[in-house]
N, C-alpha and C positions, 0 to 999 in steps of 0.2 A: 133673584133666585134665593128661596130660601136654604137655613141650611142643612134641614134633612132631606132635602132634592140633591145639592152639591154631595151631601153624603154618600148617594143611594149610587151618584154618577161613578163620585170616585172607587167603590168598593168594586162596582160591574167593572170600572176600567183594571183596576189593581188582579181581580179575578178572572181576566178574560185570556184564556186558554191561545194562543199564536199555534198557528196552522205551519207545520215543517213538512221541507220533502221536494219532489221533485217534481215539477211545473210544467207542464207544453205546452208552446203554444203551434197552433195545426194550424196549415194555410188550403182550408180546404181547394185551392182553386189545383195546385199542386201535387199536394200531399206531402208536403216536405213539413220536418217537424222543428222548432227551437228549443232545445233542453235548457233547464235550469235549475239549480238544488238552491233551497232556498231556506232560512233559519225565521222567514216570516214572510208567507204566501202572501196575503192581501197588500201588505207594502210593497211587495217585490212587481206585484200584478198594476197596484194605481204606478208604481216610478216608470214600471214599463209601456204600459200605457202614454203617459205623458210622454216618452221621450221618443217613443212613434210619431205621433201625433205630430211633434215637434221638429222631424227628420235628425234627432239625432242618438239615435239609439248605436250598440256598440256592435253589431252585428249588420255590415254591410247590406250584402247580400237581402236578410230579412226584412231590414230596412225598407231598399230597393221596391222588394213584392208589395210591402204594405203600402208603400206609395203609389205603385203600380195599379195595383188587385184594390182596395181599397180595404175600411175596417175591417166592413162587414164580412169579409171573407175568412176572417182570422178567428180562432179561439182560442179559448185560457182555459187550462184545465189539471188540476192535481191528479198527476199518474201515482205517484209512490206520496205513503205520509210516513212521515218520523214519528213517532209517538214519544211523547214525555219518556225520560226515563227516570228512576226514582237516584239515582245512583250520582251523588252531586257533581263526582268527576268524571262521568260520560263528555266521548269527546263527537259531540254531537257533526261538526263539519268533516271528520273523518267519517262516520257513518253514512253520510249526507254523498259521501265521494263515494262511496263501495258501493251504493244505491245508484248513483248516475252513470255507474261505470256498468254495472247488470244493466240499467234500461239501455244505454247506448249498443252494449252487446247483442242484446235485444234484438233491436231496431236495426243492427247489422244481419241479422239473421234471416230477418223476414223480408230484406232488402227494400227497409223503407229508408228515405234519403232524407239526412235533417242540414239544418243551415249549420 
């Protein structure tokens, strides 16, 4: 590979924007929802992924369904996003908490039931 292709790779990587916020995953068979805040969606979605797959993810129960119910029946999906903030000492995982703490509010409201 030459090296203004390594160049072109490394600047798209150096410059590529990480998706923040709050994650669910839906088990349509149910309706039951998995929360999660997360400071890098696409990693937090392939590590979850893999440790389904693998029967050892950290949430029994969800575990259980997806073993059960199979993939197909599961979705990933960004409910809330974080957005950049310009402000260097923003404390992003506090934020991250007062967002999961309004969806789970939420979701007690409308009495929908998560793992």
């Amino acid at each position: 590979m030459d090296k203004q292709v390594k160049k072109k790779y490394r600047e798209e990587f150096e410059n590529k924007k990480v998706a923040m916020g709050i994650l669910a995953i839906t088990n349509s068979q149910n309706g039951k929802i998995f929360l999660k805040s997360t400071l890098n969606a696409e990693a937090w979605i392939n590590r979850t992924r893999f440790m389904l797959k693998n029967g050892q993810f950290e949430n029994s129960n969800l575990q259980c369904d997806w073993t059960s119910f199979g993939e197909d029946l599961f979705s990933f999906e960004m409910i809330e996003v974080l957005v950049e903030n310009e402000n260097p000492f923003f404390d992003y995982r506090r934020e991250l908490s007062k967002m999961e703490q309004t969806v789970f509010e939420s979701l007690a409201k409308r009495n929908i039931e998560h793992y």
